[in-house]
C-alpha positions in Angstrom: 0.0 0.0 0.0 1.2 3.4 -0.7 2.3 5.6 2.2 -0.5 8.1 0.8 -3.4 6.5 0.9 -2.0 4.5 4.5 -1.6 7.9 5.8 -5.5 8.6 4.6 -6.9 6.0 5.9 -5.4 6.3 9.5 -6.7 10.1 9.4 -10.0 9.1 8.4 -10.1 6.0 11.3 -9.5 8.9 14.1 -11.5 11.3 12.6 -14.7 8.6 13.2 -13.7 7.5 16.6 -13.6 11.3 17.8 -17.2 11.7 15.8 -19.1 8.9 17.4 -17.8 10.0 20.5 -19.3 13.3 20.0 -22.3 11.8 19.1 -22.8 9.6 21.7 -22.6 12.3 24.2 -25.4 14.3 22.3 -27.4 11.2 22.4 -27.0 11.0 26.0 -27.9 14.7 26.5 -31.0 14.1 24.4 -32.3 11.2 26.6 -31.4 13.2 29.5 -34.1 16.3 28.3 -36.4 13.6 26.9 -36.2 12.4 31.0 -36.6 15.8 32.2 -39.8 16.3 30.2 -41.8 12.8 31.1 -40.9 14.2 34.7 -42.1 17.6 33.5 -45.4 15.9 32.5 -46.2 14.1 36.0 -46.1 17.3 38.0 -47.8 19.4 35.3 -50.1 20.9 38.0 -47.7 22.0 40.2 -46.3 25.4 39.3 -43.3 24.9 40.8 -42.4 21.8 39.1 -43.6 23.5 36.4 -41.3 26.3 36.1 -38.4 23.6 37.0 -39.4 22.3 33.5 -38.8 25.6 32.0 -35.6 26.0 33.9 -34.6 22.1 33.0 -35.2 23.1 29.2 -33.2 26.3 29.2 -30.7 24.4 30.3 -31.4 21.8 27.9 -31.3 23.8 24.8 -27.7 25.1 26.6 -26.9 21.7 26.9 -27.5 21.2 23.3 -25.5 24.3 21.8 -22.5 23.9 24.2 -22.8 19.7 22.3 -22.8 21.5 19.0 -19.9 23.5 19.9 -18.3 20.1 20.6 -18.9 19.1 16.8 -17.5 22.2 16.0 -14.3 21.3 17.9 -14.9 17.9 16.8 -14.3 19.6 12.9 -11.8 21.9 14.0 -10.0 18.7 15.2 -10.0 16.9 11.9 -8.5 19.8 10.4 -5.5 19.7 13.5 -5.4 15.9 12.4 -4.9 16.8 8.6 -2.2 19.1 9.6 -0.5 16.0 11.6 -0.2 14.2 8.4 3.6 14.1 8.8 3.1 12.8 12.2 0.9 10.0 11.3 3.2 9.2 8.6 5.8 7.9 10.9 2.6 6.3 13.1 1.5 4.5 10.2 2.6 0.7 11.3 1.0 1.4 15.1 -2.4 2.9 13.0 -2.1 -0.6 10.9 -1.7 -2.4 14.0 -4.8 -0.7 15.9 -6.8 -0.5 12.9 -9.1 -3.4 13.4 -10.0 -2.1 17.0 -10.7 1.3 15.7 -13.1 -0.4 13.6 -14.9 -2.0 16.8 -14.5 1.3 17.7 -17.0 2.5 14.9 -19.2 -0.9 14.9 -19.7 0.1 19.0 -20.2 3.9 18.5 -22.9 2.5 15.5 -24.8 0.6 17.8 -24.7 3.0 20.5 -25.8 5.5 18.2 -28.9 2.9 16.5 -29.8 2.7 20.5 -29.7 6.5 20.7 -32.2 6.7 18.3 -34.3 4.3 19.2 -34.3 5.8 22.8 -35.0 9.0 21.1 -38.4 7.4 19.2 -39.3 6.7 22.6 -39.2 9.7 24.3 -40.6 11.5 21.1 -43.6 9.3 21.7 -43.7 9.6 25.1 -44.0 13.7 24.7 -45.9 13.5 21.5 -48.9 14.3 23.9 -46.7 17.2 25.6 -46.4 19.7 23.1 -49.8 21.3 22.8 -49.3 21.9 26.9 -45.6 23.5 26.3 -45.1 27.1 25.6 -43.4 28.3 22.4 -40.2 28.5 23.8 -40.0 24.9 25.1 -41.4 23.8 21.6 -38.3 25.6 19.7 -35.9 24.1 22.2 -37.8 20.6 21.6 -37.5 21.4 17.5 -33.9 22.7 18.1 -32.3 19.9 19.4 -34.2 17.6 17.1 -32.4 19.6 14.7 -29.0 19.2 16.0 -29.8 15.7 16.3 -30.6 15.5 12.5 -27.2 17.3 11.7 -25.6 15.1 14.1 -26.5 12.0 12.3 -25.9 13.3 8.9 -22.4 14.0 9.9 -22.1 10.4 11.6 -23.5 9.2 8.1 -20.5 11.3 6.6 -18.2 10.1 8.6 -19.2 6.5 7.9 -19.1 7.1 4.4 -15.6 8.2 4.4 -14.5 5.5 6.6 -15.8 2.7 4.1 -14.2 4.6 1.3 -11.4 4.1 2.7 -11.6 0.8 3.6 -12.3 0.1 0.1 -8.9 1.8 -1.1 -7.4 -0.1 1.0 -8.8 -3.7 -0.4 -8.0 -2.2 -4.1 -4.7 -1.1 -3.2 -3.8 -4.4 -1.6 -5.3 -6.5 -4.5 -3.5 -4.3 -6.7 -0.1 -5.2 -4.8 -0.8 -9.2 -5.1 -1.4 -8.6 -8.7 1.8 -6.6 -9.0 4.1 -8.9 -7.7 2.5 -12.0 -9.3 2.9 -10.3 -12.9 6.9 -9.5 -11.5 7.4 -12.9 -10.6 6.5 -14.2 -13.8 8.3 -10.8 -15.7 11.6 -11.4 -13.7 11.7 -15.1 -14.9 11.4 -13.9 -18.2 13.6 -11.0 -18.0 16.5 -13.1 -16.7 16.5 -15.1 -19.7 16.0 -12.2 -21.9 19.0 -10.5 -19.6 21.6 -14.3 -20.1 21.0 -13.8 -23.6 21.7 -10.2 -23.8 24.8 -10.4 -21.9 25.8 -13.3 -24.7 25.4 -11.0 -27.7 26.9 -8.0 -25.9 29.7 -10.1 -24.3 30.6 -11.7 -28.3 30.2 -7.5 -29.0 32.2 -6.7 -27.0 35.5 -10.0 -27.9 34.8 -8.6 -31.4 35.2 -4.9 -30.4 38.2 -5.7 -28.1 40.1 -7.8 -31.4 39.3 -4.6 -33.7 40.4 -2.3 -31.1 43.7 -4.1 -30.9 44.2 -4.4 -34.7 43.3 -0.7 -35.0 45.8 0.0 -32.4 49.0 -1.8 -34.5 47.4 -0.1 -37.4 47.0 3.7 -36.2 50.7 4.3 -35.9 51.5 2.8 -38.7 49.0 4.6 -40.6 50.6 7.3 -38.5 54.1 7.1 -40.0 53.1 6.0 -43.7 51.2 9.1 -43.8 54.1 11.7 -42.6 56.5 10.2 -44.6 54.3 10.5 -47.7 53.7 14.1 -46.5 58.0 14.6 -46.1 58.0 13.2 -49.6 55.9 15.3 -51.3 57.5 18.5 -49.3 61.0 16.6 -50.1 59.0 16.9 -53.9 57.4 20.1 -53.9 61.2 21.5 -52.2 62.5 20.2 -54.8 60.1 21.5 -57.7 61.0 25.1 -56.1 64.3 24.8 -55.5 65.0 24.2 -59.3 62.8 27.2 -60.4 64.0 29.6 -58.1 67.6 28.3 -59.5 66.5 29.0 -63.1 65.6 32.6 -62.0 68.9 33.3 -60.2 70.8 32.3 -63.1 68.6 34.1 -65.5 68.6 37.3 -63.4 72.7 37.0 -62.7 72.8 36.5 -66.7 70.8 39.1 -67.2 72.5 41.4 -64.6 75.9 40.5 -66.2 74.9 41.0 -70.2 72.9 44.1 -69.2 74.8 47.1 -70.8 73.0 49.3 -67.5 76.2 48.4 -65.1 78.6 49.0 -68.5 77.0 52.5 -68.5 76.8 53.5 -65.4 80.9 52.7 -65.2 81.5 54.2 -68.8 79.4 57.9 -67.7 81.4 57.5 -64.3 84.6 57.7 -65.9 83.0 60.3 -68.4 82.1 62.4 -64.9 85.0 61.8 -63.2 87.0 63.0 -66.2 84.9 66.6 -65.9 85.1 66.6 -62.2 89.3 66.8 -63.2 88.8 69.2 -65.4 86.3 71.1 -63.6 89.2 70.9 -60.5 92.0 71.9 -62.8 90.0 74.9 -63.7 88.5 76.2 -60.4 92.4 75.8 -58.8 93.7 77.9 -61.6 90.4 80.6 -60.5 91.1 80.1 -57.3 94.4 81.2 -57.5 93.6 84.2 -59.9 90.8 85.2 -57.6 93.7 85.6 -54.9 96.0 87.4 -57.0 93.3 89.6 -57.7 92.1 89.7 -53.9 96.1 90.5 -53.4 96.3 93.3 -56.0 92.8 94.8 -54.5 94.4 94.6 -50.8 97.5 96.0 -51.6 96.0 98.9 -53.5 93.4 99.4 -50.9 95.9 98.6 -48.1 95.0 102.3 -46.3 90.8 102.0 -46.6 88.3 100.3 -44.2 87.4 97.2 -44.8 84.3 94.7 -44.5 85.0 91.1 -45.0 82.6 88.7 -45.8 83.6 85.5 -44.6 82.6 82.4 -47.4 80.5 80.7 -44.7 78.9 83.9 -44.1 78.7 84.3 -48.3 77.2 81.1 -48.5 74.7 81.0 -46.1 73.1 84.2 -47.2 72.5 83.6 -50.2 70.7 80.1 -49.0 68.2 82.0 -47.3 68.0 85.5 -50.0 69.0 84.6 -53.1 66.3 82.9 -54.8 68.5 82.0 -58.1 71.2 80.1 -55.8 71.0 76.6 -56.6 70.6 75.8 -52.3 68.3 78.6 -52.2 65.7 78.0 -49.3 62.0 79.8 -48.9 61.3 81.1 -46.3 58.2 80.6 -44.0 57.2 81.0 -40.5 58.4 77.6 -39.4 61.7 77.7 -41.0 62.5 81.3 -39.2 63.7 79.8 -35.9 66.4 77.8 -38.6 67.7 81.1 -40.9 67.7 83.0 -37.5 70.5 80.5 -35.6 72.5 80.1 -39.2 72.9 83.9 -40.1 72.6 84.9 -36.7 75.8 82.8 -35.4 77.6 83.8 -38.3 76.5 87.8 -38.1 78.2 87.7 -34.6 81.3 86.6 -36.2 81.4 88.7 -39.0 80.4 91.7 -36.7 83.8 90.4 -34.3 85.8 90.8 -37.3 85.1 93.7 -38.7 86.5 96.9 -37.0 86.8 100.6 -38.5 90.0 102.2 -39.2 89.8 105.7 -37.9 91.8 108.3 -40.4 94.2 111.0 -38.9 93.6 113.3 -41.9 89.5 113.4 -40.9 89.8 113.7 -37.9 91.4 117.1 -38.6 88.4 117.6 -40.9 85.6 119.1 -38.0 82.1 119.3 -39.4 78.8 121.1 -38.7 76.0 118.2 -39.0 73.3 120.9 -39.2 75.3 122.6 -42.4 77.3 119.8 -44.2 78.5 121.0 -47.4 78.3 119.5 -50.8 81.5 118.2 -51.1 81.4 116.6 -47.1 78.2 115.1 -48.5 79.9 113.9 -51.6 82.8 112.2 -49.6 80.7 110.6 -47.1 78.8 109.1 -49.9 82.0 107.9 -51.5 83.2 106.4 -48.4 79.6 104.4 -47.8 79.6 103.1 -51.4 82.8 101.8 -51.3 82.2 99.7 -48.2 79.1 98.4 -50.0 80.5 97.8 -53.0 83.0 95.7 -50.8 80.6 93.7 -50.0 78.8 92.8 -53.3 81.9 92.2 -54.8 82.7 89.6 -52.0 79.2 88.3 -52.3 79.3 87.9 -56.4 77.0 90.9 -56.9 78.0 93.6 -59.2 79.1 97.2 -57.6 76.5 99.9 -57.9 76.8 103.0 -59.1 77.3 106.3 -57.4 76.3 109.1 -60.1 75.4 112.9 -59.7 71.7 111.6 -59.9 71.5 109.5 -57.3 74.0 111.8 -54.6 71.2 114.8 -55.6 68.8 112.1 -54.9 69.9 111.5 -51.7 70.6 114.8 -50.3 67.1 115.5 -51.6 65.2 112.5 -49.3 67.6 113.8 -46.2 66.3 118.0 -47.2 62.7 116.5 -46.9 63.2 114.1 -43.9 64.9 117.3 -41.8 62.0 119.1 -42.9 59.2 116.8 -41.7 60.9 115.9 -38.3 62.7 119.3 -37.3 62.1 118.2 -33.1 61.8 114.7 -33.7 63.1 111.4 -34.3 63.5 110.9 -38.0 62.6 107.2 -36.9 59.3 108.3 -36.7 58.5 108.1 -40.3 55.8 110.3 -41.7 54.5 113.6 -39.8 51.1 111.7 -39.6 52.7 108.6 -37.4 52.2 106.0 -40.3 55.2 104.5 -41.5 57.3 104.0 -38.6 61.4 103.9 -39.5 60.7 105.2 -43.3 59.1 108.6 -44.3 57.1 107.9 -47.2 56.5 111.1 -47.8 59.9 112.6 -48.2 61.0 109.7 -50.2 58.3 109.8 -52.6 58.5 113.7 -52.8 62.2 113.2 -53.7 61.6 110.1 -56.2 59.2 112.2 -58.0 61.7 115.8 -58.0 63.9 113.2 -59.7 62.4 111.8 -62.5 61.6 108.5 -61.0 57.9 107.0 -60.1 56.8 106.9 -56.5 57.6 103.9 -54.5 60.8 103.0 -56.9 63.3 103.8 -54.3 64.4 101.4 -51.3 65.7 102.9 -48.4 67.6 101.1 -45.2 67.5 103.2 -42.4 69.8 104.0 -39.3 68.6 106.5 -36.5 70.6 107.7 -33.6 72.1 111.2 -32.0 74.8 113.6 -32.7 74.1 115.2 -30.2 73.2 114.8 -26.3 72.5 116.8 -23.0 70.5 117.0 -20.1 67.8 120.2 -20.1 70.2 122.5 -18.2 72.6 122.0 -21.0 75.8 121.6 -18.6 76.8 118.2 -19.5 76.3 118.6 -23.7 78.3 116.4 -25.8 78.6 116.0 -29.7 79.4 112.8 -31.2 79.9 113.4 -34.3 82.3 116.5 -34.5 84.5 115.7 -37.8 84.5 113.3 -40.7 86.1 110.5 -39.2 83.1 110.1 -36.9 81.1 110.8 -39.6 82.7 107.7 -41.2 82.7 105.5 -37.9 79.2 106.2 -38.3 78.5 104.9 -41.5 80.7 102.3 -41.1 78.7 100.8 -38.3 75.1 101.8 -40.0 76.6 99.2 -42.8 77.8 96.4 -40.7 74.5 96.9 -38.3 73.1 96.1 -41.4 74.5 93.1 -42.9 75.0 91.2 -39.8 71.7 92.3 -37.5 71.9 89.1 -35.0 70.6 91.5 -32.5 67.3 91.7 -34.1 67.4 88.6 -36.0 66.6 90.9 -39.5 68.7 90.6 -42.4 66.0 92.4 -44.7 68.1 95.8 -44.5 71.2 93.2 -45.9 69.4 92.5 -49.3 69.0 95.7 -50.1 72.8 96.3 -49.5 73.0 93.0 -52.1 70.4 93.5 -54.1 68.4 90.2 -53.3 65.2 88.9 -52.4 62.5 91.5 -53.0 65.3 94.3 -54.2 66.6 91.6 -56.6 68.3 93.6 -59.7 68.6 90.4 -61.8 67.6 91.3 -65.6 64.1 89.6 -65.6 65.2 87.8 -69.1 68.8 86.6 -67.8 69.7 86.2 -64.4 73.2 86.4 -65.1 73.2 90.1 -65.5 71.8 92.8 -63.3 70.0 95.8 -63.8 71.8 99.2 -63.6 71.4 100.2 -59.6 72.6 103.5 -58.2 72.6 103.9 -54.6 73.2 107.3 -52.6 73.5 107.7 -48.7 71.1 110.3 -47.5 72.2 111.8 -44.4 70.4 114.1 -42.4 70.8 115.8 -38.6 68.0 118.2 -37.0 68.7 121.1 -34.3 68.9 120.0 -30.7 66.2 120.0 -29.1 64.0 118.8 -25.8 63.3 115.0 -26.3 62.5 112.8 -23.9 63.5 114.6 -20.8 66.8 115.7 -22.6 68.1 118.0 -25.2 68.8 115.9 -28.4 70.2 116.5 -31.8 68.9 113.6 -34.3 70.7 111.6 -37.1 69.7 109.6 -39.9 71.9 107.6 -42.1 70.1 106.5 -44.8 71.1 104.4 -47.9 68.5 105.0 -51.0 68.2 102.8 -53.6 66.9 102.8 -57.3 67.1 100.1 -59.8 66.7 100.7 -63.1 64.9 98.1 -65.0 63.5 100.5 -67.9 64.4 97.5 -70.3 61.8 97.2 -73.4 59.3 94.9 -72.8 59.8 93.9 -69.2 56.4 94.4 -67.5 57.6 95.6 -64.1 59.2 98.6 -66.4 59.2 101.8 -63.8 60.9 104.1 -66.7 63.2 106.6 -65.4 63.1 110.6 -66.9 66.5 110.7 -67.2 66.7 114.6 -68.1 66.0 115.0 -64.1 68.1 111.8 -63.2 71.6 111.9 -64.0 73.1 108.7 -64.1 75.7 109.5 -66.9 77.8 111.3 -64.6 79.2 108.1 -62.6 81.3 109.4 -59.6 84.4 107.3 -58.7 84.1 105.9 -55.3 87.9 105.0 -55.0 91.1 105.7 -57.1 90.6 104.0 -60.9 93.2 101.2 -60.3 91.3 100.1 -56.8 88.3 100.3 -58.7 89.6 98.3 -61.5 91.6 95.5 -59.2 87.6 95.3 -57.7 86.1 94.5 -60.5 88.7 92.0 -61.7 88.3 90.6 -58.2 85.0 90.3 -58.9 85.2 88.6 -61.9 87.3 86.0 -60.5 85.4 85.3 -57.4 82.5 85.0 -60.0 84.2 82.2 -61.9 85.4 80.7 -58.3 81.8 80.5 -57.1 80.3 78.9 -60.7 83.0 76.2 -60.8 82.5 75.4 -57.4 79.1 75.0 -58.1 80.0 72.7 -60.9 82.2 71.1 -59.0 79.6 70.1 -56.3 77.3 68.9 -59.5 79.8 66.7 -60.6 80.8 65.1 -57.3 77.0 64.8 -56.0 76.6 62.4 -59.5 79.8 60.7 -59.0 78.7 59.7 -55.9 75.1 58.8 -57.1 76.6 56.5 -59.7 79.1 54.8 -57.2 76.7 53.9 -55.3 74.8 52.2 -58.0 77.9 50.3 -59.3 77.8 49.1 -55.6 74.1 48.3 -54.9 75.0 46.3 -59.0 77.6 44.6 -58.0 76.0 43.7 -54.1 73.4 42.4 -56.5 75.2 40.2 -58.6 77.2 38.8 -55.7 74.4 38.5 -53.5 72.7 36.5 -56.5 75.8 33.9 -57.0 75.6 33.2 -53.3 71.6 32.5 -53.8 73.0 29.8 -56.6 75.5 28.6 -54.8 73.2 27.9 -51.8 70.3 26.4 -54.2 72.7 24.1 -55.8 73.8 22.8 -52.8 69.9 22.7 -51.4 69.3 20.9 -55.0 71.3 17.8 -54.5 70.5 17.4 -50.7 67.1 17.7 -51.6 67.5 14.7 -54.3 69.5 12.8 -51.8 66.6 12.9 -49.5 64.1 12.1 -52.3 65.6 8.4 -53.1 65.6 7.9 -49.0 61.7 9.2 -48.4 61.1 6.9 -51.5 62.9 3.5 -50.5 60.7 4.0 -47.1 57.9 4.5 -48.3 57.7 1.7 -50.5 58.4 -0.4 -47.5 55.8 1.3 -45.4 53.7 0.9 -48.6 53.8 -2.9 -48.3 52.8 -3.1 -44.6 49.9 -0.5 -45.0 48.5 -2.7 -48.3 48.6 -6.0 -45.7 46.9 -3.7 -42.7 43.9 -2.2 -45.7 43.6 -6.0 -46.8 42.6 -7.2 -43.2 40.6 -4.1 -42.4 37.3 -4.8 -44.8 36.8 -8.7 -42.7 37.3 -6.8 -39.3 34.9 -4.2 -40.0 32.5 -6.6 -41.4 33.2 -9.2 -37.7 32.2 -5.5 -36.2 29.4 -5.0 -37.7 28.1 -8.4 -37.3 28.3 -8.8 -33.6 26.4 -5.4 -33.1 23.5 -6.1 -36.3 22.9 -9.2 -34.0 22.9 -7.4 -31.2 20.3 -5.3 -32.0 18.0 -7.4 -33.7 18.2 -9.2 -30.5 16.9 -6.3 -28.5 14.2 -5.7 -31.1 12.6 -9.2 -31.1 12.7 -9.2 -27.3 12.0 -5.1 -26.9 8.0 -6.3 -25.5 9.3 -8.3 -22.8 12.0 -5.2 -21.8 9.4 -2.8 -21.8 6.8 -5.0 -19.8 9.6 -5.5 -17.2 10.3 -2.0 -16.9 6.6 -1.0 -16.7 6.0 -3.5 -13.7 9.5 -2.9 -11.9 8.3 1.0 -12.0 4.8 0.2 -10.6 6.0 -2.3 -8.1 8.7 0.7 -7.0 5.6 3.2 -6.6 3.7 0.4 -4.5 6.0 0.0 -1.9 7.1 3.4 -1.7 
């Protein structure tokens, strides 16, 4: 029996006993008012007795609600006694035990309750004659306990019901059981001899598993090895396959590399450079050394003058950055100032270190008014300026410009109208107006235009300082500038501030003294020649005058600049009236024989500085082409290495071929004997488990009916 419908049938056995003991004590209470109301009857007359009754049947009908209070409690304790399930689980042997005396128990409380009733018909009959004498409210306790007493039964009935339901369970469970392990028996018996032969077919399974396992095992690593030496043979093959192609290249490309004309040429126009280079070298030592006869004529003649000397790093590195026709030439932009600044600027200080002004006795005797120079102070000064800058372009391969009659009226005129627009200020303070700061416009282009030449045609560096200098009271006055020697010294540093401006990092004011960059005087059809230029140095001085908390006299050394490019058919034409500008009229700026040695100078340093150029030409491709030769010739040898190495790989790689190939026929010979033996194993296989499956299949019904009664016999006993 399952422990369920045990546990349910125990419940149900004390849930009857407690009923019929509830009901026998109702019982008992009826009979007890039944009693009270036959005594009730024999002392109807008395009024005492009477009201006894009354009191007897109050008590009755309390009697009767505290009983069905009791089946209340009687309900409320079936419900406890459903909630004890668990505990009448583990009670369920002792329940089994007791059961048949709980069923006495029933089988007594039904006769006791049969007697009940029958004691109840009594006293109903007994009464019957009662009830027209009893007031209302004894009849509706008579009618309310014959109610209780109906409900009372029905749950009895209930009760009994529920009892015999489960006794019948019971039967069909345990008949169920008997059947169950009468249909095991006879399944087991059956089962075993299904199970004997099944062990049979799966044991012979199993033997012919075990023999292909072992065959399989000698033949897996053999298998195994045939298959990675026929993989090593065709590698060994397919090495071998490559090896002779990438041989035919090499030799085709070291054939081609050494028939190839391309190395023959590259040697031949070597030889043909390198014969140029010599001759290129022969020449520029033979300029060289006339350039420094020249240089030695020129010093020797010029042995008393100042000097400027440009140094050829200096040279060089200038025109880099401001000659845009020089084959290193390098525009400039914003990011590539920081570099140009450090180059020039390292060199400037140099240059400025090395240049110094010789001061001359004879002008120093010569004492000057700067608020009333004369004509012929003017023209000397002017001479003096344009011979240091024609120092310069000669050193720097530019051509000397020109001091004429035009360009020295020129000058004085810009310096007339600069004294006349700042006569108490700075003549750095450009025009009267404030625009312009360093350069007045107005002057200039006043002057350019008195001149015969078209506004905004003139250049113009400027250099601003004193001549003059006191304090207001005048007591400590000095002049600087008191004869022509400082007159000179002046100039002479305006021109160097000029060319070699570190301070200010500027070197704009230097191509003007060259005539590069944007005052380049290159003729616009050939670069080799320049246009006429005529320079002029403006100098101008102011009275002294309260400045700046002090009484100052201003200077200006200017150097004005006018190139003419009136050439027929150039469009930047600016043509020149030269009935107001006289350029015929070229005034010497040293003796004929300096100025002579100069230009001869020039000349040579010109040829100097093209050879070298060619020079550099020459040697850049000589290098270019030996290092082709090299990268050829690394080439070629690196290619006979490649053919020597692939021969070598050639024949070990045959060598290995015949070796691979003797093995493998061998292994060949034991994998043909394995194969042969393989179809009548798999077949032995495949026999032992088709038999053991049709073996399962003929005998699946008796499996499954096993099964199904081993499960229901498990559910029964649990």
């Amino acid at each position: 029996m399952k422990n369920k419908d045990k546990l349910l049938y125990v419940s149900a056995a004390v849930l009857a006993a407690g009923s019929v003991a509830g009901v026998k004590t109702t019982n008992v209470k009826a009979a007890e008012v039944k009693q009270a109301n036959v005594n009730s009857k024999l002392d109807l007359n008395n009024a005492t007795q009477e009201k006894q009754a009354v009191a007897q049947d109050k008590t009755a009908q309390g009697q009767i609600k505290q009983d069905t209070d009791t089946v209340q409690k009687t309900q409320d304790q079936l419900k406890q006694d459903q909630a004890a399930k668990t505990q009448a689980e583990s009670a369920k042997t002792e329940a089994q035990n007791t059961l048949p005396a709980k069923e006495n128990a029933v089988s007594n409380a039904q006769t006791k309750l049969d007697n009940a009733k029958q004691e109840l018909t009594q006293t109903e009959a007994q009464n019957k004659d009662l009830h027209a004498q009893y007031d209302t409210t004894t009849e509706n306790a008579v009618h309310t306990a014959q109610d209780a007493e109906k409900k009372l039964d029905q749950k009895v009935n209930d009760l009994s019901g529920q009892v015999q339901d489960t006794q019948n369970k019971q039967t069909d469970l345990l008949g169920q059981r008997t059947n169950a392990e009468s249909e095991i028996k006879t399944n087991t018996e059956t089962l075993n001899n299904v199970n004997e032969q099944l062990n049979k077919a799966q044991a012979d399974s199993a033997q012919a598993q075990k023999h292909f396992d072992n065959v399989q095992k000698d033949y897996a690593p053999i298998q195994n090895e045939y298959n990675a030496k026929k993989s090593a043979a065709d590698k060994a093959a397919q090495d071998l396959k490559q090896n002779e192609t990438n041989l035919a290249q090499s030799q085709k490309q070291l054939a081609d590399l050494q028939t190839k004309t391309d190395l023959n040429q590259s040697q031949a126009k070597l030889n043909d450079i390198q014969k140029q280079n010599s001759d290129v070298n022969g020449k520029l030592t033979s300029a060289i050394a006339k350039r420094d006869q020249a240089k030695s004529a020129l010093d020797s003649q010029s042995e008393n003058q100042t000097k400027i000397v440009i140094t050829p790093e200096f040279n060089k590195a200038f025109h880099k950055w401001n000659d845009n026709h020089d084959p290193n030439y390098v525009q400039w932009t914003p990011e590539k100032d920081a570099e140009m600044v450090k180059e020039l600027g390292d060199l400037s200080k140099q240059e400025r270190a090395m240049n110094h002004f010789e001061h001359n006795a004879k002008d120093k005797e010569h004492k000057i008014d700067m608020m009333h120079l004369t004509y012929e102070e003017r023209l000397d000064a002017n001479k003096f300026g344009i011979n240091l800058v024609n120092q310069i372009r000669t050193q720097m391969g530019k051509q000397p410009v020109k001091l004429t009659v035009g360009s020295l009226k020129y000058a004085n005129d810009v310096a007339k109208y600069y004294e006349a627009d700042h006569p108490a200020d700075s003549f750095a303070n450009g025009n009267v107006d404030g625009s312009h700061p360093g350069h007045d416009t107005k002057a200039i282009n006043k002057a350019l235009v008195e001149n015969g030449v078209k506004p905004g045609m003139g250049g113009e560096a400027g250099h601003y300082g004193t001549y003059y200098d006191s304090d207001l009271d005048g007591r400590f006055g000095s002049f600087s500038i008191k004869n022509m020697d400082d007159l000179k010294q002046n100039i002479y540093n305006a021109v160097t501030k000029w060319m070699f401006n570190y301070e200010q990092g500027e070197w704009e004011h230097a191509s003007i003294v060259t005539s590069m960059s944007l005052w380049d005087n290159t003729n616009y059809k050939n670069h080799n020649e320049e246009d006429p230029t005529y320079f002029g140095f403006a100098i101008m001085a102011n009275a002294p005058h309260e400045e700046l908390g002090g009484i100052s006299g201003d200077l200006g050394i200017n150097l004005e600049t006018i190139i003419d490019n009136t050439i027929p058919g150039n469009p930047l034409s600016h043509p020149i009236d030269y009935n107001k500008f006289n350029v015929k009229d070229v005034i010497p700026t040293d003796n004929s024989d300096s100025s002579q040695a100069g230009q001869v100078y020039a000349v040579a340093q010109n040829e100097v500085n093209a050879l070298q150029g060619q020079k550099t030409d020459l040697d850049n491709q000589i290098k270019s082409l030996n290092d082709h030769i090299a990268q050829s010739q690394t080439r070629v040898n690196d290619l006979t290495k490649t053919i020597t190495d692939l021969s070598v790989k050639l024949a070990n790689a045959k060598t290995e071929q015949g070796t691979v190939q003797g093995q493998i026929g061998q292994v060949s010979k034991h994998v043909d004997a394995l194969k042969a033996a393989q179809p009548a194993l798999i077949q032995a296989r495949d026999n032992t488990i088709n038999a053991l499956a049709d073996y399962e299949q003929t005998h699946a019904t008796v499996l499954n009916d096993y099964n199904n009664a081993k499960s229901q016999l498990d559910q029964a006993n649990n």
